[in-house]
C-alpha positions as CSV (number, residue, x, y, z in Angstrom):
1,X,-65.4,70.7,-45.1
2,X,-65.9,69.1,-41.9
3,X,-67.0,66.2,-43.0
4,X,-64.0,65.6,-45.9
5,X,-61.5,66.8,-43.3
6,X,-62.3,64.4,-41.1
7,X,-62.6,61.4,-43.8
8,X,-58.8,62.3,-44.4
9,X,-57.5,62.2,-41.4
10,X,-59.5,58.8,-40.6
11,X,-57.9,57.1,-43.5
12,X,-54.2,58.6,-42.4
13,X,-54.8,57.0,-39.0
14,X,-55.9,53.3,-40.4
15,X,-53.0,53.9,-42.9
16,X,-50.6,54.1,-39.7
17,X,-52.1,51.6,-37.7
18,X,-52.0,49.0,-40.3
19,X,-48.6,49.8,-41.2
20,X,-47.4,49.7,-37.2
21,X,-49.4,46.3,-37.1
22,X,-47.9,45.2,-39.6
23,X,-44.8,45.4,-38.3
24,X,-45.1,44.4,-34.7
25,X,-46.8,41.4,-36.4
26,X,-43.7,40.6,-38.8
27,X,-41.5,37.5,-38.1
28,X,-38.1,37.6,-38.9
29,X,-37.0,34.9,-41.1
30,X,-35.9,31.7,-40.8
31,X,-32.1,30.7,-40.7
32,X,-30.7,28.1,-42.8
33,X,-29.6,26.1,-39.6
34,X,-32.7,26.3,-38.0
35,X,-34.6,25.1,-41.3
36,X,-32.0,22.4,-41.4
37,X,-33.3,21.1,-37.9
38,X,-36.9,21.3,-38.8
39,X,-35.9,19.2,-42.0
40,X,-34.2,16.7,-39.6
41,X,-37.2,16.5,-37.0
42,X,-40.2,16.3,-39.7
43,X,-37.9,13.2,-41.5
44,X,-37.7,11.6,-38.2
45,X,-41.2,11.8,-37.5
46,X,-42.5,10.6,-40.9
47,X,-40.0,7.1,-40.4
48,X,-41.3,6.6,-36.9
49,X,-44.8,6.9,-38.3
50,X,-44.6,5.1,-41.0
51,X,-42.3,2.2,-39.4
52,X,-45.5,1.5,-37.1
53,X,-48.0,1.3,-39.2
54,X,-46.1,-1.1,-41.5
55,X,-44.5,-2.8,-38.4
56,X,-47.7,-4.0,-36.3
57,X,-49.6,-5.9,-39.0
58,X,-46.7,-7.7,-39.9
59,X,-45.5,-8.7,-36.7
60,X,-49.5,-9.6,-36.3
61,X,-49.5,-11.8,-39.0
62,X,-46.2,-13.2,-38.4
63,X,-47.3,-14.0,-35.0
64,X,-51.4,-15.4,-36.4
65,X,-49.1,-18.1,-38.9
66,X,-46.8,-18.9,-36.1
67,X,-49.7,-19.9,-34.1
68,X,-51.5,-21.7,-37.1
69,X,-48.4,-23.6,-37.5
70,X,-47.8,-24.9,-33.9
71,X,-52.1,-25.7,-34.1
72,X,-51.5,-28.0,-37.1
73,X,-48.5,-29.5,-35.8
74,X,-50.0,-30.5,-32.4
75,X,-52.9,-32.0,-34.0
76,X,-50.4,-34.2,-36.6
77,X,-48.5,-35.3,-33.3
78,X,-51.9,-36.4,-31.9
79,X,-53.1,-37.8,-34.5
80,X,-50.0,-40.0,-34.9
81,X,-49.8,-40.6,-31.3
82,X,-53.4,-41.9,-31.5
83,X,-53.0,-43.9,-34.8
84,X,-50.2,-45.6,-33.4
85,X,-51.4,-46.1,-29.9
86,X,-54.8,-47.9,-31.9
87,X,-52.3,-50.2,-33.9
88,X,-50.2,-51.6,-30.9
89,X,-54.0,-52.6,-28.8
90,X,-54.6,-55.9,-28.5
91,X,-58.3,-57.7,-28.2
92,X,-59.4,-57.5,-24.2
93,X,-62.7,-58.6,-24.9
94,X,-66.2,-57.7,-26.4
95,X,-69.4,-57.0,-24.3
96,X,-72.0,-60.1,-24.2
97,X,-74.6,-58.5,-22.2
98,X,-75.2,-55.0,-21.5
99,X,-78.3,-52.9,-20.1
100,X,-78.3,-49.8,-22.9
101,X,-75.7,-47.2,-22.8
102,X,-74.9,-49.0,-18.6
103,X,-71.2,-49.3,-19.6
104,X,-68.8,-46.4,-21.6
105,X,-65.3,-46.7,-22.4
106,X,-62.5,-44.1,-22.5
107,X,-59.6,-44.2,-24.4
108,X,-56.6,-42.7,-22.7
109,X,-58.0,-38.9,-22.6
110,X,-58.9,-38.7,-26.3
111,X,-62.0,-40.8,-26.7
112,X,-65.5,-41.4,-25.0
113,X,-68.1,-43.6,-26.1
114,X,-70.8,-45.7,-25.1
115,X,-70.8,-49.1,-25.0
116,X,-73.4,-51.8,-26.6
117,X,-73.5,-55.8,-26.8
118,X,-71.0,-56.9,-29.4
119,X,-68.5,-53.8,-29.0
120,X,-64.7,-54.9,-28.5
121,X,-62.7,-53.5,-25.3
122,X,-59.5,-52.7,-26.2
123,X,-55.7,-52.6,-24.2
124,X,-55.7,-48.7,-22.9
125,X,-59.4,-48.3,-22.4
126,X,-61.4,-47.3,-19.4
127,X,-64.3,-48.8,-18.8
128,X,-66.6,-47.2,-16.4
129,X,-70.2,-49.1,-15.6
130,X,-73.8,-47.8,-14.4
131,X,-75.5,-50.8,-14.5
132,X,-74.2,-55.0,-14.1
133,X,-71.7,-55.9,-17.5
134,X,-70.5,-59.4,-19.1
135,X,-67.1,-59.1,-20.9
136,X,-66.7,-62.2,-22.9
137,X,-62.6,-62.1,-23.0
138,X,-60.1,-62.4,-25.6
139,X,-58.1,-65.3,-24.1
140,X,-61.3,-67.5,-22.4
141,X,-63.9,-67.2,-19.9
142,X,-65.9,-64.2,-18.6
143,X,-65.7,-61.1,-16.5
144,X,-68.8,-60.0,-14.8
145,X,-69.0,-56.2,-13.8
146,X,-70.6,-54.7,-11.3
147,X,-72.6,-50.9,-11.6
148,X,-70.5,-48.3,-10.5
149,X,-67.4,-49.8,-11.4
150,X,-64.2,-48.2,-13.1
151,X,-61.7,-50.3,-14.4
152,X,-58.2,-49.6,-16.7
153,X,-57.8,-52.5,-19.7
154,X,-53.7,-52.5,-19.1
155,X,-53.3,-55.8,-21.1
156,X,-54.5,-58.9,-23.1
157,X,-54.9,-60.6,-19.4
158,X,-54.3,-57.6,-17.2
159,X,-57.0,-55.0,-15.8
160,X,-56.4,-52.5,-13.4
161,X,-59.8,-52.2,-10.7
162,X,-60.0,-48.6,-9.5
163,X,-63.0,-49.4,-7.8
164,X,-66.5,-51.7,-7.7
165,X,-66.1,-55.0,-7.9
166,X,-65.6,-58.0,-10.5
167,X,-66.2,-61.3,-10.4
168,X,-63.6,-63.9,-12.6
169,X,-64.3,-67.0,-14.3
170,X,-61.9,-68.5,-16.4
171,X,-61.3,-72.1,-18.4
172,X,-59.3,-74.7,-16.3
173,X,-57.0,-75.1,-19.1
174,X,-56.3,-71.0,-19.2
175,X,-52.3,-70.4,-20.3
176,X,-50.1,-70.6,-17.1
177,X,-47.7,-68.5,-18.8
178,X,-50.0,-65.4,-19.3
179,X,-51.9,-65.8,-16.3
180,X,-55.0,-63.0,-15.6
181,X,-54.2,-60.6,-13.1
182,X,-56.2,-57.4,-11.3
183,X,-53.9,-54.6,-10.4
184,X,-55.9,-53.2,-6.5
185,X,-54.6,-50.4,-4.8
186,X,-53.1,-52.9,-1.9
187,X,-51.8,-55.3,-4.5
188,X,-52.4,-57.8,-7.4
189,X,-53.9,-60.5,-7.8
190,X,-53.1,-63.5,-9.9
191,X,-55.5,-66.6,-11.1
192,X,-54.5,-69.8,-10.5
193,X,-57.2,-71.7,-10.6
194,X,-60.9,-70.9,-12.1
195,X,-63.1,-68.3,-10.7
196,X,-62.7,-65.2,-8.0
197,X,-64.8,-62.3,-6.9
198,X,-62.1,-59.2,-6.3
199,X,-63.9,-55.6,-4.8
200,X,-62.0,-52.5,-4.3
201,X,-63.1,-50.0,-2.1
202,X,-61.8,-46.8,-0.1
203,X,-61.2,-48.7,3.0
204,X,-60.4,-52.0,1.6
205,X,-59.7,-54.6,-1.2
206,X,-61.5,-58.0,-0.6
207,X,-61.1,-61.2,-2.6
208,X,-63.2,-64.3,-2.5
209,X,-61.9,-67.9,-4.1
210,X,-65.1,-69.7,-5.4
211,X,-63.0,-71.9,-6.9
212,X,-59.1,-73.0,-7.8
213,X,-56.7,-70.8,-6.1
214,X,-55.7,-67.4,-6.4
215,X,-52.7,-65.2,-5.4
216,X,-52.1,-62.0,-3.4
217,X,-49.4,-59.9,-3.7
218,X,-49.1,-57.3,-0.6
219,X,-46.2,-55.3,-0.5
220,X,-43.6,-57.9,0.0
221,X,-46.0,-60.6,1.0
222,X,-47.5,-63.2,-1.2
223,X,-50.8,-65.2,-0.1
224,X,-52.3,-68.5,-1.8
225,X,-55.9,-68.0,-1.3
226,X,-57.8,-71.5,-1.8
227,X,-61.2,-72.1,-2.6
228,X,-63.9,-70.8,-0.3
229,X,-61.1,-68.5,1.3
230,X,-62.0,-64.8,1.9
231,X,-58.9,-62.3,1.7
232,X,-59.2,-58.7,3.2
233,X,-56.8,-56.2,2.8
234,X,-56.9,-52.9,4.4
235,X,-54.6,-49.8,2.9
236,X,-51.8,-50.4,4.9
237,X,-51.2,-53.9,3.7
238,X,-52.8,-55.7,6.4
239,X,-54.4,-59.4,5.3
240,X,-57.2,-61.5,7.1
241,X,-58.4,-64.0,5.9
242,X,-61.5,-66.3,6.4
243,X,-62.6,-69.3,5.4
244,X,-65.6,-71.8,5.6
245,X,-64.7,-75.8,4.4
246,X,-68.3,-77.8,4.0
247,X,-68.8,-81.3,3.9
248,X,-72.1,-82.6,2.8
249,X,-75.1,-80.9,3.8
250,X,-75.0,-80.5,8.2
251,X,-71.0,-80.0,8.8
252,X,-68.2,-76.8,8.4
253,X,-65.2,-75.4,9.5
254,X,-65.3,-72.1,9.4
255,X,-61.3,-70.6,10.2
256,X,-60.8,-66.4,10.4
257,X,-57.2,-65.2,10.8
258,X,-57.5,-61.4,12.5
259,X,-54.8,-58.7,13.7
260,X,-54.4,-57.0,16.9
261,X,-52.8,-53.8,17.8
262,X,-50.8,-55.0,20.8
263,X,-49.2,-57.9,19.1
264,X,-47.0,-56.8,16.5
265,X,-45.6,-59.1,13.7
266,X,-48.4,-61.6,15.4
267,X,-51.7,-63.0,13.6
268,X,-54.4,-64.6,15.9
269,X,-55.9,-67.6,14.0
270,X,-59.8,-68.7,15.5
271,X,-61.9,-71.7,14.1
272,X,-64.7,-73.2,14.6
273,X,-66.7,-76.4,13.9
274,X,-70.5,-76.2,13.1
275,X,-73.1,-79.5,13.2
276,X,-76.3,-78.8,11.9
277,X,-78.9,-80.7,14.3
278,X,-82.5,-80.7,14.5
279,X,-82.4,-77.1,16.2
280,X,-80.2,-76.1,13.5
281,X,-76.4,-74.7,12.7
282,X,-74.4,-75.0,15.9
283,X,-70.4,-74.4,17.6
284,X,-69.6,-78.1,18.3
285,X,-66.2,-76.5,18.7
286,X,-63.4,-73.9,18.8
287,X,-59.8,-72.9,19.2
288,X,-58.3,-69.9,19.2
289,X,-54.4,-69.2,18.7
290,X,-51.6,-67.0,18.0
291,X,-48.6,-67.8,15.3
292,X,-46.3,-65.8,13.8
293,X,-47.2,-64.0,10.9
294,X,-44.3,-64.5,8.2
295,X,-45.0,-68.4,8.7
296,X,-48.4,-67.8,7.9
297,X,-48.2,-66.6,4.5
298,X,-45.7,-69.0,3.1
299,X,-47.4,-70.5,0.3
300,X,-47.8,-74.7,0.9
């Protein structure tokens, strides 16, 4: 009795419970405007969603071609550039003697190669040495280059000496009308007669007339340099020049024109006459003078 009394009234209490669960538990329905908005926000979601995902590989391929294109029209443009820039060159010269790979050749910034006997120098290329070169030129004569030397081919008859030093012989009957000049960082020189020696350096540009006459334009100066004359010129366009005259064997003049700091617009002029005797080379005699500089320069 006990026992089933109490098994009833257990199973009344879980019936109440679950029933007052039940209904604490129970949510009251939705209403048609608030399903509406939930409708609304879910749409929404599911565009933004779905625009992204189709968006960004799109916009990354669109952006992967565009980069492809602009690649493959930069290297058309430079490859026409360089076509074109390789039919216009004209013939400088070809190398006659060369120590190995000593000499190698840029052209503009697109080209590097080493040079070897027989290989043609073109207009536009930079030739840079590491050991002595001979250039047999287009037009006549030779060029012979000094190691460490870096000069810029700017025409048929035109080079450019950035630095090291090159020594000029050309035919006596060379072209007047295109005569050879090297462009120096103080000015050019022009050939007017058959061989010259021209070095470029940090501190100063230095030409030597073996034999002819060459020409020096400084600034708005022009010097005739005859043969056996040595022409210095410092960075700020200042020109001395020195020369020794032989004749025979035991006699010289030697001449030196120098600058000085107090006399502006001034050049000092010193020469001197040497006998050799039986105790050897002496000063037999000297002078020593100051001229104006403007009259100096005109050309004879």
């Amino acid at each position: 009795m006990t026992e089933g009394g109490g098994n009833g009234l257990d199973k009344g209490w879980e019936a109440q419970v679950d029933r007052a669960l039940k209904d604490a538990l129970r949510a009251p329905p939705l209403s048609p405007d608030a399903i509406a908005r939930i409708r609304v926000a879910a749409e929404r979601e599911w565009q933004l969603t779905t625009r992204k995902s189709n968006g960004r590989p799109r916009r990354g391929r669109l952006v992967l071609w565009a980069s492809v294109a602009a690649a493959i029209g930069a290297m058309a443009l430079g490859l026409l550039w360089y076509t074109s820039q390789g039919a216009h060159s004209a013939t400088f010269g070809r190398v006659a003697r060369s120590d190995g790979e000593s000499a190698e050749v840029r052209f503009q910034w697109v080209r590097h190669r080493a040079l070897h006997v027989g290989d043609t120098l073109q207009t536009g290329d930079t030739l840079t040495t590491h050991a002595p070169a001979l250039i047999s030129m287009a037009n006549g004569g030779t060029l012979r280059i000094a190691a460490d030397t870096v000069l810029d081919i700017t025409g048929e008859t035109k080079a450019s000496l950035q630095r090291g030093q090159i020594y000029v012989d050309l035919p006596s009957g060379a072209s007047p009308k295109t005569p050879f000049q090297v462009v120096t960082r103080v000015g050019t020189v022009e050939h007017l007669g058959t061989a010259f020696e021209v070095l470029s350096s940090q501190e100063l540009v230095r030409l030597r007339v073996r034999e002819g006459r060459v020409r020096l334009h400084v600034q708005t100066e022009e010097v005739i340099a005859e043969a056996g004359t040595e022409l210095t010129a410092t960075n700020a366009g200042v020109v001395s020049r020195r020369s020794i005259s032989t004749y025979g064997r035991d006699f010289a003049i030697a001449s030196t024109l120098f600058h000085r700091t107090p006399m502006p617009g001034k050049i000092g002029r010193q020469m001197q006459t040497w006998v050799r005797g039986p105790k050897g080379w002496q000063v037999v005699a000297a002078h020593v003078s100051i001229v104006e500089e403007a009259a100096m320069w005109k050309a004879p």
